[in-house]
N, CA, C and O atoms as a GROMACS GRO file, in nm:
protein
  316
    1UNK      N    1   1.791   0.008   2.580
    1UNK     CA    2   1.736   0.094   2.476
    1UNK      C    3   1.690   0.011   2.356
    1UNK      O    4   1.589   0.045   2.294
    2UNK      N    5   1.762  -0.098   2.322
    2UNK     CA    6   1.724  -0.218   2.194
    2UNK      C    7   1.595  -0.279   2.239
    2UNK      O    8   1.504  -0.302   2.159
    3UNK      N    9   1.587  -0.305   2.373
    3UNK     CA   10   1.455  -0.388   2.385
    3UNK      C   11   1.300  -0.272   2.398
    3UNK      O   12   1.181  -0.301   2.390
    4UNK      N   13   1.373  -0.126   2.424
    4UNK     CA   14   1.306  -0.027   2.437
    4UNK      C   15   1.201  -0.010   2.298
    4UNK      O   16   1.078   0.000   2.292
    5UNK      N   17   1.314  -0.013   2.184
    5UNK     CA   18   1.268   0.025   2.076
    5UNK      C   19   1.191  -0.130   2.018
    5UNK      O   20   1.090  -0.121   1.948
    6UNK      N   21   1.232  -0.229   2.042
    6UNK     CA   22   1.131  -0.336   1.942
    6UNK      C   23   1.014  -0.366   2.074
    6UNK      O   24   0.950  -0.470   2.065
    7UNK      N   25   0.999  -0.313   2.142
    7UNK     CA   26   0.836  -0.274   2.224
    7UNK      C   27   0.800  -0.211   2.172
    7UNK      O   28   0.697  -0.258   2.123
    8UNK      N   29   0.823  -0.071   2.128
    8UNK     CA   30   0.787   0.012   2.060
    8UNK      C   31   0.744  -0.049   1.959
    8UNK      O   32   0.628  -0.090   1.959
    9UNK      N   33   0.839  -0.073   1.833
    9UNK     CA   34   0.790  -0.130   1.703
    9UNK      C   35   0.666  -0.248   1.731
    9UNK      O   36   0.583  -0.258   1.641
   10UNK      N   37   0.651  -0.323   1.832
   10UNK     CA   38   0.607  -0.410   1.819
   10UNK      C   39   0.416  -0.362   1.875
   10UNK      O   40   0.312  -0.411   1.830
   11UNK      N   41   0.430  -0.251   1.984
   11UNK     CA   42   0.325  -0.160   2.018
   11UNK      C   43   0.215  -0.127   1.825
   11UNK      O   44   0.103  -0.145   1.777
   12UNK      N   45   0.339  -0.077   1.790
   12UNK     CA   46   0.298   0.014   1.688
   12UNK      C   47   0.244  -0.056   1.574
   12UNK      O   48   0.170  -0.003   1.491
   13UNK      N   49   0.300  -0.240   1.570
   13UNK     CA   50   0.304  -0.328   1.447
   13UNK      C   51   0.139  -0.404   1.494
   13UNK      O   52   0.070  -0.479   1.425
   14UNK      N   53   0.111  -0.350   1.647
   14UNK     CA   54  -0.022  -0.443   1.671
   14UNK      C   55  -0.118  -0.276   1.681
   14UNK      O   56  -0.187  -0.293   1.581
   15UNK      N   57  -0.137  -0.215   1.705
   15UNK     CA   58  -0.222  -0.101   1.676
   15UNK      C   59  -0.202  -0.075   1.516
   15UNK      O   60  -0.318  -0.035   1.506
   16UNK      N   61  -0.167  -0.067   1.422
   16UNK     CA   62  -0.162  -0.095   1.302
   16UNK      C   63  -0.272  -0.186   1.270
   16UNK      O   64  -0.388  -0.155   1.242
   17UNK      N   65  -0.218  -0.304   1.279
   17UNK     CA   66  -0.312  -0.479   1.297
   17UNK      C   67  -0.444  -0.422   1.285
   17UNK      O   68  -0.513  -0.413   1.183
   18UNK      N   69  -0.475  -0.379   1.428
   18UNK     CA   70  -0.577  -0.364   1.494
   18UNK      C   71  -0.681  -0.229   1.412
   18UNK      O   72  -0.803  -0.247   1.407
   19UNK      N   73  -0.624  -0.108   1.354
   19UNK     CA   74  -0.670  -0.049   1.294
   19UNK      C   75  -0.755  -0.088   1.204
   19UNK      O   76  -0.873  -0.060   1.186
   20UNK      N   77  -0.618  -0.211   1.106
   20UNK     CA   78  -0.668  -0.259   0.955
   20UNK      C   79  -0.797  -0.345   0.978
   20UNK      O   80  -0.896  -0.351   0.905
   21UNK      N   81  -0.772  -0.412   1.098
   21UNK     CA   82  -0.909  -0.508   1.118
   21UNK      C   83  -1.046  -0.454   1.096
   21UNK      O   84  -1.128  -0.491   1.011
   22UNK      N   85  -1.062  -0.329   1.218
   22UNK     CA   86  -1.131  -0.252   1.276
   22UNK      C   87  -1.181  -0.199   1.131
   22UNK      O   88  -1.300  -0.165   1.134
   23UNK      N   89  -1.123  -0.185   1.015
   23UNK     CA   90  -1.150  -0.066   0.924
   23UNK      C   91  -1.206  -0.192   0.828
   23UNK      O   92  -1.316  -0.160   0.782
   24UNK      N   93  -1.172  -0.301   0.791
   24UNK     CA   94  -1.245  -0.442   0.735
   24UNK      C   95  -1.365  -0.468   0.805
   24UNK      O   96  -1.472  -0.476   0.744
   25UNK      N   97  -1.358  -0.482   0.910
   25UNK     CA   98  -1.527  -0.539   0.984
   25UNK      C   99  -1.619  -0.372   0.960
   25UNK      O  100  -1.731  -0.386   1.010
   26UNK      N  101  -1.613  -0.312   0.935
   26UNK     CA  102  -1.659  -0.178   0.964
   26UNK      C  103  -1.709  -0.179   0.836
   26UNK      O  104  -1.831  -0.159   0.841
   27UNK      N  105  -1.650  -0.201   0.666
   27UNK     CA  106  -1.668  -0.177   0.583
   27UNK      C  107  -1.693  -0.310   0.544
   27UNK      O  108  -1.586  -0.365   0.517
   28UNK      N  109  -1.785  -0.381   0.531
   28UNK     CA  110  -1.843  -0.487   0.457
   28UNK      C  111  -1.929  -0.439   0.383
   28UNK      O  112  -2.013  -0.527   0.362
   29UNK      N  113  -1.966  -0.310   0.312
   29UNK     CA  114  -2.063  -0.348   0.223
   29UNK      C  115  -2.011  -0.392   0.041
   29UNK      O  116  -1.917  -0.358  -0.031
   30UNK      N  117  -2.121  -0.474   0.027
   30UNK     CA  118  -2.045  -0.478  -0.135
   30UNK      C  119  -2.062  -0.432  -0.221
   30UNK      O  120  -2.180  -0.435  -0.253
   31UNK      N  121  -1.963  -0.354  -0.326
   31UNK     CA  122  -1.986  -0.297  -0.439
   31UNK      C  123  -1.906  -0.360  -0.542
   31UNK      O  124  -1.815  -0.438  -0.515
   32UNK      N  125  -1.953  -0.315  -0.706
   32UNK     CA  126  -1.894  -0.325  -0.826
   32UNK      C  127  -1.826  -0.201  -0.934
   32UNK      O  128  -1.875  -0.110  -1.002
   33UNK      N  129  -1.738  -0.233  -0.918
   33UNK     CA  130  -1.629  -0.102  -0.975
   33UNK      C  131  -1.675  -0.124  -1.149
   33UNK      O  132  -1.709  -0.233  -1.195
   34UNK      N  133  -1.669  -0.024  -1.213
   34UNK     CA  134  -1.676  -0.022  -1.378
   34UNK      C  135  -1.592   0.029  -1.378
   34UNK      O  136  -1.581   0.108  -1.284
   35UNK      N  137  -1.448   0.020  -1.503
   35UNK     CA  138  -1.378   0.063  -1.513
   35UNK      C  139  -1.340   0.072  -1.681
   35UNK      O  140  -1.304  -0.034  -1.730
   36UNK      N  141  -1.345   0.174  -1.761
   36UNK     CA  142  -1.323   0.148  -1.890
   36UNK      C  143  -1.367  -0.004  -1.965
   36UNK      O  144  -1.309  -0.083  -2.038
   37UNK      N  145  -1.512   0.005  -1.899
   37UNK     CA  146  -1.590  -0.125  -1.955
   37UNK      C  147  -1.552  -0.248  -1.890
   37UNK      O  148  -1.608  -0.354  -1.915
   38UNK      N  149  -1.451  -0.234  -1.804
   38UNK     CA  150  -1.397  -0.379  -1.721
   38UNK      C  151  -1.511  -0.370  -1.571
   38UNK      O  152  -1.521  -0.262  -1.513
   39UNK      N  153  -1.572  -0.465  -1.533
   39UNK     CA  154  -1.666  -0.496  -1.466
   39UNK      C  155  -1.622  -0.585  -1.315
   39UNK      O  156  -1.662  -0.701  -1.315
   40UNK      N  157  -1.567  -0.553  -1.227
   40UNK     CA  158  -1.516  -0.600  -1.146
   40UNK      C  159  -1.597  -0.721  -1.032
   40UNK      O  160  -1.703  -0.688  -0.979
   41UNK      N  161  -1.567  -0.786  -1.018
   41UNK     CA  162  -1.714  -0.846  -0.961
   41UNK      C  163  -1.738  -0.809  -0.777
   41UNK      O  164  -1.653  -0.759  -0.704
   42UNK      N  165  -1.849  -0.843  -0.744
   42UNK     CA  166  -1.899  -0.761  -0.603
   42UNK      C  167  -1.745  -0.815  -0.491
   42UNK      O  168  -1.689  -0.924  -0.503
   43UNK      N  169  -1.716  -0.738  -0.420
   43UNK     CA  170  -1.645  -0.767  -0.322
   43UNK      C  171  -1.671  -0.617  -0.225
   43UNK      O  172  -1.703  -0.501  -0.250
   44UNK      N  173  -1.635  -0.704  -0.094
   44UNK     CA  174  -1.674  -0.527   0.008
   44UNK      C  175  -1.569  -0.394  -0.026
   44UNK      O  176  -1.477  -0.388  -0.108
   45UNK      N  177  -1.602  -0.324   0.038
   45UNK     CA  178  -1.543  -0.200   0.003
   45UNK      C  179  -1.399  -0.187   0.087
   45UNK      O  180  -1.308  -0.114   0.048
   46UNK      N  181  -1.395  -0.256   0.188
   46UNK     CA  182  -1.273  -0.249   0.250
   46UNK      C  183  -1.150  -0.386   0.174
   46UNK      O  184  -1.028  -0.386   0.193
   47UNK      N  185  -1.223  -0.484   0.094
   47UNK     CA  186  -1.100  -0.559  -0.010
   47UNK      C  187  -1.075  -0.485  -0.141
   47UNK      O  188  -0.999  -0.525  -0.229
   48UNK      N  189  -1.157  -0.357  -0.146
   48UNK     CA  190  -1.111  -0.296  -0.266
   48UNK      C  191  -0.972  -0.206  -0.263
   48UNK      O  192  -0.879  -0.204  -0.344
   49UNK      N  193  -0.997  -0.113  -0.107
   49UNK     CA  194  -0.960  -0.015  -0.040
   49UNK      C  195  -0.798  -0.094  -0.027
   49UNK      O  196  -0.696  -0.029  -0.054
   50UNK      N  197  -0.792  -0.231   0.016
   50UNK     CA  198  -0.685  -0.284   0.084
   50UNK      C  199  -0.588  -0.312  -0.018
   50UNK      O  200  -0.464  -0.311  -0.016
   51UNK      N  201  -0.702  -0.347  -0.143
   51UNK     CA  202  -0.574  -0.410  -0.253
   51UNK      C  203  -0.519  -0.320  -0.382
   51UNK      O  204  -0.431  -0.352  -0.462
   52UNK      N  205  -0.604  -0.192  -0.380
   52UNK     CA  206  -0.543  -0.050  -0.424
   52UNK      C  207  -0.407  -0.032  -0.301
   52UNK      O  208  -0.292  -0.051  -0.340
   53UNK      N  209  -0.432   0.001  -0.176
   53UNK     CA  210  -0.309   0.044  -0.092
   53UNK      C  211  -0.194  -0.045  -0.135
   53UNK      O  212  -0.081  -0.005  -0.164
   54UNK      N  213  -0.244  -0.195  -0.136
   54UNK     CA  214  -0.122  -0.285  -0.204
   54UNK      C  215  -0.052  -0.273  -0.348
   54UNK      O  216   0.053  -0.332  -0.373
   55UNK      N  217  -0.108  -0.204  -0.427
   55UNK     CA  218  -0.098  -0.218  -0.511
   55UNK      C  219  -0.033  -0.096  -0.569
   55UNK      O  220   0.027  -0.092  -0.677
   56UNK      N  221  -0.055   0.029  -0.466
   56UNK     CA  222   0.035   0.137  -0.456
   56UNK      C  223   0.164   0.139  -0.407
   56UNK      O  224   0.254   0.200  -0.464
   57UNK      N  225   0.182   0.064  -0.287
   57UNK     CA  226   0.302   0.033  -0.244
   57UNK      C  227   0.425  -0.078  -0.297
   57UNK      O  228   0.541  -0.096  -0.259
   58UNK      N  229   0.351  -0.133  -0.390
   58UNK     CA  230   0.465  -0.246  -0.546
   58UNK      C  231   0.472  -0.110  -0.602
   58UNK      O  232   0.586  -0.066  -0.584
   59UNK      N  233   0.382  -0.010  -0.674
   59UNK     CA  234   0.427   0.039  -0.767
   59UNK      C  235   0.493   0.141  -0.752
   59UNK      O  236   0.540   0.193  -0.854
   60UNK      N  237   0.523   0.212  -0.597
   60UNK     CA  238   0.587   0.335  -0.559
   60UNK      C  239   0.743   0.310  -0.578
   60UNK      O  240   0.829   0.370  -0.642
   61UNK      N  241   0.745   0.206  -0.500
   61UNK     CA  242   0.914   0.194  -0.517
   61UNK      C  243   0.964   0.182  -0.620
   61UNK      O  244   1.080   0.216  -0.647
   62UNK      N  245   0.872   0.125  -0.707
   62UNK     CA  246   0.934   0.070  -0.869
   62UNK      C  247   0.919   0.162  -0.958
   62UNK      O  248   0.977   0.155  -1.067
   63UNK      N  249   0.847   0.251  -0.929
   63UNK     CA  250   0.827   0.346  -1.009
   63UNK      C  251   0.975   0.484  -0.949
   63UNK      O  252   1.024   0.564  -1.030
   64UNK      N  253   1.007   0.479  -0.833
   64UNK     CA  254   1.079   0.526  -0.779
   64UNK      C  255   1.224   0.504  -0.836
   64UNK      O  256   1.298   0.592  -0.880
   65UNK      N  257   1.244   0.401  -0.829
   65UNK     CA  258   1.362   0.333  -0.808
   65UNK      C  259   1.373   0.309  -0.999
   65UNK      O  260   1.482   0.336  -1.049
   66UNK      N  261   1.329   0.289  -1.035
   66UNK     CA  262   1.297   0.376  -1.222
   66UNK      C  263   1.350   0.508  -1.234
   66UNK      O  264   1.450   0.538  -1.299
   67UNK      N  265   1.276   0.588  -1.165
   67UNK     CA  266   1.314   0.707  -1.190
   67UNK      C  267   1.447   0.776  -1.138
   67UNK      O  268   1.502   0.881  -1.173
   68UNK      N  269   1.487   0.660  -1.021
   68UNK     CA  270   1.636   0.712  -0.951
   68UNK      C  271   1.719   0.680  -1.079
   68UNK      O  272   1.773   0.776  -1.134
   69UNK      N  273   1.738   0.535  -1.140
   69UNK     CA  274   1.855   0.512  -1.223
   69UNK      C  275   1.819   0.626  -1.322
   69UNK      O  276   1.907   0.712  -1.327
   70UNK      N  277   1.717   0.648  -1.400
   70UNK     CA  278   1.709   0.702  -1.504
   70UNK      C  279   1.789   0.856  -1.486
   70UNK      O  280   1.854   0.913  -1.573
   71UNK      N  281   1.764   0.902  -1.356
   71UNK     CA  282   1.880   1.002  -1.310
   71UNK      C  283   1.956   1.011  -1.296
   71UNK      O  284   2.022   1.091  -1.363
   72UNK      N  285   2.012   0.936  -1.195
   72UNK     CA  286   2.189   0.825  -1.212
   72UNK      C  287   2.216   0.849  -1.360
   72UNK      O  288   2.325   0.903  -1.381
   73UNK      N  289   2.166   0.829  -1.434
   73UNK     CA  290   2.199   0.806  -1.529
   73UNK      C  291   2.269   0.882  -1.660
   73UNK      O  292   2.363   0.858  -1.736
   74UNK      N  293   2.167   0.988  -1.640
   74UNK     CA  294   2.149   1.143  -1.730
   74UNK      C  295   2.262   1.249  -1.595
   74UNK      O  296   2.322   1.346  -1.640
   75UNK      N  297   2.273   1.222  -1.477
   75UNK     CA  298   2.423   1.278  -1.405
   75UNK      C  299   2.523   1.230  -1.413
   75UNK      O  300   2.622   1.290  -1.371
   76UNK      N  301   2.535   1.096  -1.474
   76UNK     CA  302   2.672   1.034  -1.504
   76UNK      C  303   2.712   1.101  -1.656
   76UNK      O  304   2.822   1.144  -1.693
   77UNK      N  305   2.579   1.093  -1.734
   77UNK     CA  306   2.635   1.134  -1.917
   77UNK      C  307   2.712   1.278  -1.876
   77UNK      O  308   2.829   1.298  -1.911
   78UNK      N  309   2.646   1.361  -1.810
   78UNK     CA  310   2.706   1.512  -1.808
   78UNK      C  311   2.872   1.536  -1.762
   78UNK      O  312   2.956   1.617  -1.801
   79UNK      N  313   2.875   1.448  -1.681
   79UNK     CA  314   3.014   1.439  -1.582
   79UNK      C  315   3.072   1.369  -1.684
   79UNK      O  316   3.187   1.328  -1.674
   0.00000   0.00000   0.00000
């Protein structure tokens, strides 16, 4: 059943792969983001796409894991 499941994971860790590739070669065109006057310079649309997703997944947990203690926190004062 152990070797069952890291086939599995390992199925799932290369169709993943294979998606992200597939979705980079697909999206090469290049654009420039404006952003509150900040001017981003040309890169394709799939290194924009990739390094927002990255950049969501640093800030979920941390923003998460912020908001757990800050709760922890305000249930400990009451008790």
């Amino acid at each position: 059943m152990r070797n069952f499941k890291r086939v599995l994971l390992a199925v799932f860790v290369l169709l993943l792969v294979l998606a992200v590739l597939a979705f980079i070669l697909e999206n090469q065109q290049s654009v420039s983001l404006l952003f509150l006057g900040w001017v981003a310079p040309q890169l394709p649309v799939s290194v924009l796409l990739v390094l927002a997703l990255l950049v969501g997944m640093i800030i979920g947990p941390i923003l998460g894991w912020v908001l757990g203690r800050a709760s922890r926190s305000t249930h400990k004062s009451v008790f």
